[in-house]
C-alpha positions in Angstrom: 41.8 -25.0 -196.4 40.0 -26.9 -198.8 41.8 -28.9 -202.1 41.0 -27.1 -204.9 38.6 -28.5 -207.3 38.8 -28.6 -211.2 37.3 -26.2 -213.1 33.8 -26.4 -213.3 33.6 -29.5 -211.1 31.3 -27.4 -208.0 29.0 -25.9 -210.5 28.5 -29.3 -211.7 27.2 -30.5 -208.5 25.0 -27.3 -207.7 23.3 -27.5 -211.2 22.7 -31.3 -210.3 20.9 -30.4 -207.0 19.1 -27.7 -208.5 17.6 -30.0 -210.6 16.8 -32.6 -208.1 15.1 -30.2 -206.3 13.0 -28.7 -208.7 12.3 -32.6 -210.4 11.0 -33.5 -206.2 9.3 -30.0 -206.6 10.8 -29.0 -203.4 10.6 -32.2 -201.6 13.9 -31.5 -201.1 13.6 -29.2 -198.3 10.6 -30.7 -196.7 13.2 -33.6 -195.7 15.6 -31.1 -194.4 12.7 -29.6 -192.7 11.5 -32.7 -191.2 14.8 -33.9 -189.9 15.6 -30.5 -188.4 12.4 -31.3 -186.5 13.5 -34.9 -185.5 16.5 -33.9 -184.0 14.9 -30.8 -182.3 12.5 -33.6 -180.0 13.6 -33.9 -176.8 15.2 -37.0 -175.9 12.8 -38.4 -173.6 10.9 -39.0 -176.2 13.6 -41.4 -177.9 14.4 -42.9 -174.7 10.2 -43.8 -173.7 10.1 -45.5 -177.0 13.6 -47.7 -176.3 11.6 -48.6 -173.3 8.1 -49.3 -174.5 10.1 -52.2 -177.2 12.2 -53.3 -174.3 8.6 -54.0 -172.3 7.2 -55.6 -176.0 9.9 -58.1 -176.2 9.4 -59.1 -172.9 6.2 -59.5 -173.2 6.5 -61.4 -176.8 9.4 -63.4 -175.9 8.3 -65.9 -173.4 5.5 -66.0 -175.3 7.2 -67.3 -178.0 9.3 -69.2 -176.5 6.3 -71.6 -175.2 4.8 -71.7 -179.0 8.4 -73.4 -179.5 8.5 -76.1 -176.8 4.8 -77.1 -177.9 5.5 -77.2 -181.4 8.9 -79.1 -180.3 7.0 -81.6 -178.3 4.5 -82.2 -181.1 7.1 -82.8 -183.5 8.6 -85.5 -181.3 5.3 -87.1 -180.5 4.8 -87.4 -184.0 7.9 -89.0 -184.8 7.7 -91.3 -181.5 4.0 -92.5 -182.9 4.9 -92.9 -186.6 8.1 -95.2 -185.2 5.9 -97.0 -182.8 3.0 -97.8 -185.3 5.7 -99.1 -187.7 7.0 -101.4 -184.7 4.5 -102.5 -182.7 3.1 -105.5 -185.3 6.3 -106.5 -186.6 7.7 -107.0 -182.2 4.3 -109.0 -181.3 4.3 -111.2 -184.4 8.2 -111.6 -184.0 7.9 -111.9 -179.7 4.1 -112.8 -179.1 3.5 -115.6 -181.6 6.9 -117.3 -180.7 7.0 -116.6 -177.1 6.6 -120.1 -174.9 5.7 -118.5 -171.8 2.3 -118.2 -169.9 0.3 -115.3 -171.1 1.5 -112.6 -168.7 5.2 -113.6 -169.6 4.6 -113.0 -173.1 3.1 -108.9 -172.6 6.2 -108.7 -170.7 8.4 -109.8 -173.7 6.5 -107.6 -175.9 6.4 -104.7 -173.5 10.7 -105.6 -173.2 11.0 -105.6 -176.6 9.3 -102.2 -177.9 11.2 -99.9 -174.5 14.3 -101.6 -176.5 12.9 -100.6 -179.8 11.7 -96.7 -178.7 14.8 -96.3 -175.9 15.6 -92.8 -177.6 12.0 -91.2 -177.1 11.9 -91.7 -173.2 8.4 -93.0 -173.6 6.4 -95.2 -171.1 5.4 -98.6 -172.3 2.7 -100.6 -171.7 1.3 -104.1 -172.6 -2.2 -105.8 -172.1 -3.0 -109.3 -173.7 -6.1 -110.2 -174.3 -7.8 -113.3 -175.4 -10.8 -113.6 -177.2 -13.8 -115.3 -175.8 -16.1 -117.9 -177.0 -14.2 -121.5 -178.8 -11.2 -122.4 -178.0 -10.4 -120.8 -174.7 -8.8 -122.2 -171.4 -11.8 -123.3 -169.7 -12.9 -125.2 -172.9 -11.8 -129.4 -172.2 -10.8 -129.9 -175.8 -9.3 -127.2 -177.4 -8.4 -127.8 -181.5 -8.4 -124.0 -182.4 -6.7 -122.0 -180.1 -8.3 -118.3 -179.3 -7.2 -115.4 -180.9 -4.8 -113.0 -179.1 -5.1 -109.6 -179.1 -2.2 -107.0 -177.8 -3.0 -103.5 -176.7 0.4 -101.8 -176.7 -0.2 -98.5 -175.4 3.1 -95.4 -175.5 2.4 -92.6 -173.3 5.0 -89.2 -174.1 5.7 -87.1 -171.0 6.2 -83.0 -173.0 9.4 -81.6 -172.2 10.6 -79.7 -170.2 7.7 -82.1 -167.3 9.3 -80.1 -165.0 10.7 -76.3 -164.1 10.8 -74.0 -161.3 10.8 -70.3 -161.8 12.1 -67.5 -158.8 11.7 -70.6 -156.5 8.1 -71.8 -157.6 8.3 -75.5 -159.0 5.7 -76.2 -162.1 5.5 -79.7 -163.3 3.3 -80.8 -166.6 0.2 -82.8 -165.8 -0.1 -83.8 -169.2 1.2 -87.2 -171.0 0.5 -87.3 -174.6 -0.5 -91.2 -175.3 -1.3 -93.5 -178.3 -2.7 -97.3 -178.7 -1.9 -99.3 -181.1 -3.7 -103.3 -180.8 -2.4 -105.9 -182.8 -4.4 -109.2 -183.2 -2.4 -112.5 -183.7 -3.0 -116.3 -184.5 -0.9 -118.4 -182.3 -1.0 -121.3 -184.9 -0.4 -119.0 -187.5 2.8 -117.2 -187.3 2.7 -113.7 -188.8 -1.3 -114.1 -189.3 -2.5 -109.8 -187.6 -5.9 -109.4 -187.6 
């Protein structure tokens, strides 16, 4: 048995639907009508469409999922390359210039000093010194100006993950993502970068 309501209290609330319905112009019961139909489809129908998003995201996911790692691996290559541009004069004016070593010794330094410098990144570092030809080199018998040196210091970024294996076939990037940077330095002039 229902609670009895106050007086007047259910003829309230019919004159207020009656006059939603008639302010919809019978919209109303077109919604009643269309849910009645709704719940009248057979329920395969539900079911195929569970499935067919179940097959989209599976389809979209690892899709998006690889967007991610690229757009991961960008990001950290740009970071490693804005550090290493920063770096890379200030370690061969600092290393190079004051290093007493023969010249191989001193790329070596160099090459020491900016793995040191970038050890976070997991980057591969290399090192070439060259010296300029023409007055002033090794062959010359009286050298007063000695040659300018020249240091290609090159970073090369291997994208993560390099490597993966999926239901027992291994993958592995080809791919390094690399960037050069050549400083030019005055051995008589400390600090001097051409």
């Amino acid at each position: 048995m229902r609670p009895r309501r106050k007086d007047g209290e259910g003829a309230r609330r019919a004159r207020c639907r009656r006059r939603r319905e008639t302010a919809r112009g019978g919209k109303l019961s077109a919604l009643r009508d269309a849910r009645a139909q709704l719940d009248a489809r057979p329920a395969r129908t539900v079911r195929g469409e569970r499935a067919q998003a179940m097959v989209e995201m599976v389809v979209v996911v690892p899709v998006l999922v690889v967007l991610a790692l690229i757009v991961y691996n960008l990001g950290v290559f740009a970071a490693a390359v804005a550090r290493f541009d920063r770096l890379a004069p200030d370690i061969v004016m600092a290393r190079a210039v004051s290093a007493g070593e023969g010249e191989g010794a001193r790329a070596d330094i160099v090459r020491g000093a900016l793995e040191e410098a970038m050890a976070g990144y997991g980057l591969e570092i290399e090192v070439v010194e060259e010296v300029e030809e023409g007055e002033g080199t090794v062959d010359a018998l009286v050298s007063l100006v000695a040659p300018l040196r020249t240091y290609r210091c090159t970073m090369r970024y291997a994208p993560w993950p390099s490597s993966f294996s999926i239901a027992g076939v291994s993958a592995r990037v080809p791919a390094f993502l690399s960037h050069e940077r050549a400083v030019t330095v005055d051995v008589w002039r400390s600090g001097v970068v051409g």
